[in-house]
C-alpha positions as CSV (number, residue, x, y, z in Angstrom):
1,X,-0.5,-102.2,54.3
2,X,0.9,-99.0,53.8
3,X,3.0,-98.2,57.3
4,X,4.1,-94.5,57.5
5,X,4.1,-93.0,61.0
6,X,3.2,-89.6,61.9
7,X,6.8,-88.7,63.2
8,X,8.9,-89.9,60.0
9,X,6.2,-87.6,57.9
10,X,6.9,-84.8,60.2
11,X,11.3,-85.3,60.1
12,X,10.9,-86.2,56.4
13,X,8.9,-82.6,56.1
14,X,10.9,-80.5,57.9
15,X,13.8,-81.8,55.6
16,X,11.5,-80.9,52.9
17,X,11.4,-77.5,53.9
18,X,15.2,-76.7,54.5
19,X,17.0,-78.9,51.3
20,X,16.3,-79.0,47.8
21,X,18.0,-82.1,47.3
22,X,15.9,-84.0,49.7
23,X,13.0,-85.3,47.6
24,X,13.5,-88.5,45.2
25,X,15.5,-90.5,48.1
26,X,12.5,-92.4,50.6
27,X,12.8,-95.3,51.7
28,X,8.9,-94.9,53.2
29,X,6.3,-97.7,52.9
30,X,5.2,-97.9,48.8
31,X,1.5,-98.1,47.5
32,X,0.0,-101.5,47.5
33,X,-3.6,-101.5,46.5
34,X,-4.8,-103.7,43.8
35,X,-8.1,-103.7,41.9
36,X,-11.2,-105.2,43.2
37,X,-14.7,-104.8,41.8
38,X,-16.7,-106.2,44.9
39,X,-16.7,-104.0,48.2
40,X,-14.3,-104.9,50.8
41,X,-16.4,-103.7,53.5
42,X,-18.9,-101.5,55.6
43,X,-18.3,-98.9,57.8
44,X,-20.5,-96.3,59.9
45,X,-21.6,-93.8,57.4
46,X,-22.6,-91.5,59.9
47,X,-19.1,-91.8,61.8
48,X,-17.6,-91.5,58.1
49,X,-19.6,-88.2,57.1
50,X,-18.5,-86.6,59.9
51,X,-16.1,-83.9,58.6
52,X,-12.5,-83.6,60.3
53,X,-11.3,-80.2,62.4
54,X,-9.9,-78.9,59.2
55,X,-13.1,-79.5,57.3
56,X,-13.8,-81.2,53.8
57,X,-13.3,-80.5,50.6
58,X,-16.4,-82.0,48.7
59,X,-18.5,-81.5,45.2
60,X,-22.0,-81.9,44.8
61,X,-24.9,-81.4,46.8
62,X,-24.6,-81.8,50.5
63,X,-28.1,-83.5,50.0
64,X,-27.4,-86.6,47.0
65,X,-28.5,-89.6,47.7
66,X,-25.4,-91.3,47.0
67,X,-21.5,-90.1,48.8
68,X,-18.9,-91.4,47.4
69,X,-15.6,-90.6,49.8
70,X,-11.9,-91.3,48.3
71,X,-9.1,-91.8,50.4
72,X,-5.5,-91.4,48.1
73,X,-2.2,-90.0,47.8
74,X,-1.7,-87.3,45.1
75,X,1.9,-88.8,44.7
76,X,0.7,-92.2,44.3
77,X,0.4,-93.6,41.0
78,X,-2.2,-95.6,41.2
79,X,-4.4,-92.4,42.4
80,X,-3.6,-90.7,39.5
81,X,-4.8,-93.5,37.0
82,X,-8.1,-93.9,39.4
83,X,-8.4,-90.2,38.8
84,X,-7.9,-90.3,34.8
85,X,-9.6,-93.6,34.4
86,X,-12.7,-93.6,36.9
87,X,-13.2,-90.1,38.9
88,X,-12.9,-87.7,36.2
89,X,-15.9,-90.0,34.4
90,X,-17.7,-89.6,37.3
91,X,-17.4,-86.2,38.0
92,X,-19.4,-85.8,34.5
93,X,-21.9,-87.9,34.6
94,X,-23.0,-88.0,38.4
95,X,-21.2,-84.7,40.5
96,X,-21.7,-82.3,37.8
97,X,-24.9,-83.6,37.3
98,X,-26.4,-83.3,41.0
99,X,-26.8,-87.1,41.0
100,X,-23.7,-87.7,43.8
101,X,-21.6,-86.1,46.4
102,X,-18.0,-87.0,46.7
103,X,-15.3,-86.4,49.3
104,X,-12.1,-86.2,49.1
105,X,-9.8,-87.3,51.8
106,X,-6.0,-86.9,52.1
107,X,-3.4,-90.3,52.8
108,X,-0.2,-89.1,51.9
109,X,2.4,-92.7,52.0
110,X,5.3,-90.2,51.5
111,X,6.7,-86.6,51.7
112,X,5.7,-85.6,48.4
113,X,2.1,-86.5,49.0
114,X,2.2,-84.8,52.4
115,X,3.8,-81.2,50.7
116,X,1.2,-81.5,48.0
117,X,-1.4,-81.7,50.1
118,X,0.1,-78.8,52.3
119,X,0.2,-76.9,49.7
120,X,-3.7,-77.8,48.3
121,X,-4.8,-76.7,52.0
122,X,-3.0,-73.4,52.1
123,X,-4.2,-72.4,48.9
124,X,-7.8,-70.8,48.6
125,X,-10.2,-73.3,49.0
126,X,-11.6,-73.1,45.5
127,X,-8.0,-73.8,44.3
128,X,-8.2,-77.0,46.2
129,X,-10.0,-79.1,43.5
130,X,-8.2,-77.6,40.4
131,X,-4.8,-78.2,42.4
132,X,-5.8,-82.1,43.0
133,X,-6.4,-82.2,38.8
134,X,-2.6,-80.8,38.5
135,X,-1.1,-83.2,41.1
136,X,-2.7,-86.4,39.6
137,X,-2.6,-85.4,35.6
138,X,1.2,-84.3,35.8
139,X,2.2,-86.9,38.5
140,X,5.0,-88.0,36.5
141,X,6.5,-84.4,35.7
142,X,6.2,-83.0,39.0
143,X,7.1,-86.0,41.9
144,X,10.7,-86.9,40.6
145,X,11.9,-83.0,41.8
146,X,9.1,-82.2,43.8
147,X,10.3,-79.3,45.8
148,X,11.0,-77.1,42.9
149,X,8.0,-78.2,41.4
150,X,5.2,-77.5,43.6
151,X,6.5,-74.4,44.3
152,X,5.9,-73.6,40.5
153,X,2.7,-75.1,40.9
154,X,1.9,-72.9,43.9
155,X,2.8,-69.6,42.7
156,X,1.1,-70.5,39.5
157,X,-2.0,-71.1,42.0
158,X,-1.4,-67.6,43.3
159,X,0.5,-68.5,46.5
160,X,4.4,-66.5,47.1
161,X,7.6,-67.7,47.6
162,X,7.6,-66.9,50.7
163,X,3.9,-68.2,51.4
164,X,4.8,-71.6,49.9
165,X,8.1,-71.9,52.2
166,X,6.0,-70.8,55.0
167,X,3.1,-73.9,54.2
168,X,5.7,-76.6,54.5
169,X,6.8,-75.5,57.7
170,X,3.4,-75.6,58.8
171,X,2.7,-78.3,61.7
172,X,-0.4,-77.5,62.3
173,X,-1.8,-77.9,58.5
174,X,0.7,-81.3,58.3
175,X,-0.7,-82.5,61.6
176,X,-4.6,-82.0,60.2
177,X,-3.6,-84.0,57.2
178,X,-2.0,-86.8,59.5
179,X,-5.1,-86.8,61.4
180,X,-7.7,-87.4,58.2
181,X,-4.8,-90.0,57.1
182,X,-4.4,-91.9,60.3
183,X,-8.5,-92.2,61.3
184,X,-9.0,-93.6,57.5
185,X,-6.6,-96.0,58.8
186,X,-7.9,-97.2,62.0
187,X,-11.5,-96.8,61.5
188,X,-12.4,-97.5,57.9
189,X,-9.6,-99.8,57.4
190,X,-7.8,-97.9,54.9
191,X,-4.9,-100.5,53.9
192,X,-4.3,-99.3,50.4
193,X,-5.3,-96.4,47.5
194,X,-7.4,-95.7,46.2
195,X,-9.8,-96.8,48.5
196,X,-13.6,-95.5,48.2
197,X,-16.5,-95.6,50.4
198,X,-20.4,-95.6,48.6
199,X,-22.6,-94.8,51.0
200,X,-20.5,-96.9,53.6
201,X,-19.9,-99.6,50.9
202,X,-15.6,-100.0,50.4
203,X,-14.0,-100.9,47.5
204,X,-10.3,-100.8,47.6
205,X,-7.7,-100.4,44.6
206,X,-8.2,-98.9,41.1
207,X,-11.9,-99.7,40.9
208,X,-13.0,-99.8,37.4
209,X,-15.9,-97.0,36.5
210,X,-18.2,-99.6,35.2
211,X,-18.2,-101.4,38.7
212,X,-18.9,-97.8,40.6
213,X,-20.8,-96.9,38.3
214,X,-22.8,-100.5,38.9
215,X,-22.8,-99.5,42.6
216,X,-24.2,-96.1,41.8
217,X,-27.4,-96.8,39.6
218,X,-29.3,-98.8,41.9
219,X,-28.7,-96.4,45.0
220,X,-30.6,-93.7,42.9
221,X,-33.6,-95.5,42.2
């Protein structure tokens, strides 16, 4: 389970936003999901679809018959291959096409997943999407000096120097992350990512698109 608490996200920030030298050295709680193809659960769906003080971020029709939420890390690895592998299929053939609404809910399980979500929120909220595609597809390039990095991903997304410096201070946009992060936990049993939730069905882990995809079909007959 991954075990982070609030207050070592919050002292791990603020280092974040006063040293450039800080990122690369955690010794935070690592990623442990593992693939599953059956669901691992059932939670209240209305509870679920209940959108947090800061809102969601969403795609697709607020009335498809099928809601597909993800809880995951943008600085976790197994996120980014869910994302590659599974989400971006799915965007295709069911968000794009009307058929499905998904959700997408921050867990940061370290500081760089925490900035880069800082940063996704402080942006424009039609940036927030696009930003998600650069965090997951250039994982690799942009985690190992993440500080400098995000900033170039931020002013590339139209946000200043100063604005970006100003977003990792931010409390109150880190403490609305924690919040999304630590009711996935305790209500929905949110023990490792990716973890989805199909119309209050959970699956945890790198879940194939074949076996959403499985899930999907009959819940649109």
């Amino acid at each position: 389970m991954i075990e982070l608490s609030r207050r070592q996200l919050l002292l791990g920030l603020s280092t974040v936003a006063l040293s450039a030298t800080c990122f690369g050295t955690f010794a935070f709680a690592q990623d442990t999901s593992t693939a599953v193809d059956g669901g691992s659960g059932k939670v209240d769906l209305s509870d679920l679809l209940t959108p947090p003080a800061e809102g969601d971020m969403t795609q697709g029709p607020d009335d498809a018959k099928v809601t597909i939420v993800e809880y995951g890390s943008a600085s976790c690895p197994h996120c980014a291959a869910f994302y590659k592998d599974t989400y971006l299929k799915l965007k295709t053939d069911y968000i794009d096409t009307g058929k499905v609404r998904f959700i997408f809910r921050e867990f940061p399980h370290n500081d760089q997943g925490l900035a880069a979500f800082m940063v996704a929120r402080c942006a424009p909220k039609e940036k927030y999407f696009p930003l998600l595609d650069v965090f997951f597809t250039t994982q690799a390039v942009w985690v190992p000096d993440a500080l400098v990095q995000l900033k170039n991903i931020a002013q590339q997304a139209g946000m200043s120097s100063d604005d970006f410096d100003a977003c990792l201070k931010n409390e109150k946009v880190a403490k609305a992350i924690l919040d999304v992060r630590d009711k996935g936990s305790k209500k929905y049993g949110v023990n490792g990512i990716p973890y989805i939730i199909i119309n209050g069905k959970a699956f945890e882990g790198e879940t194939s698109y074949d076996a959403v995809k499985a899930v999907i079909d009959p819940l649109l007959k």
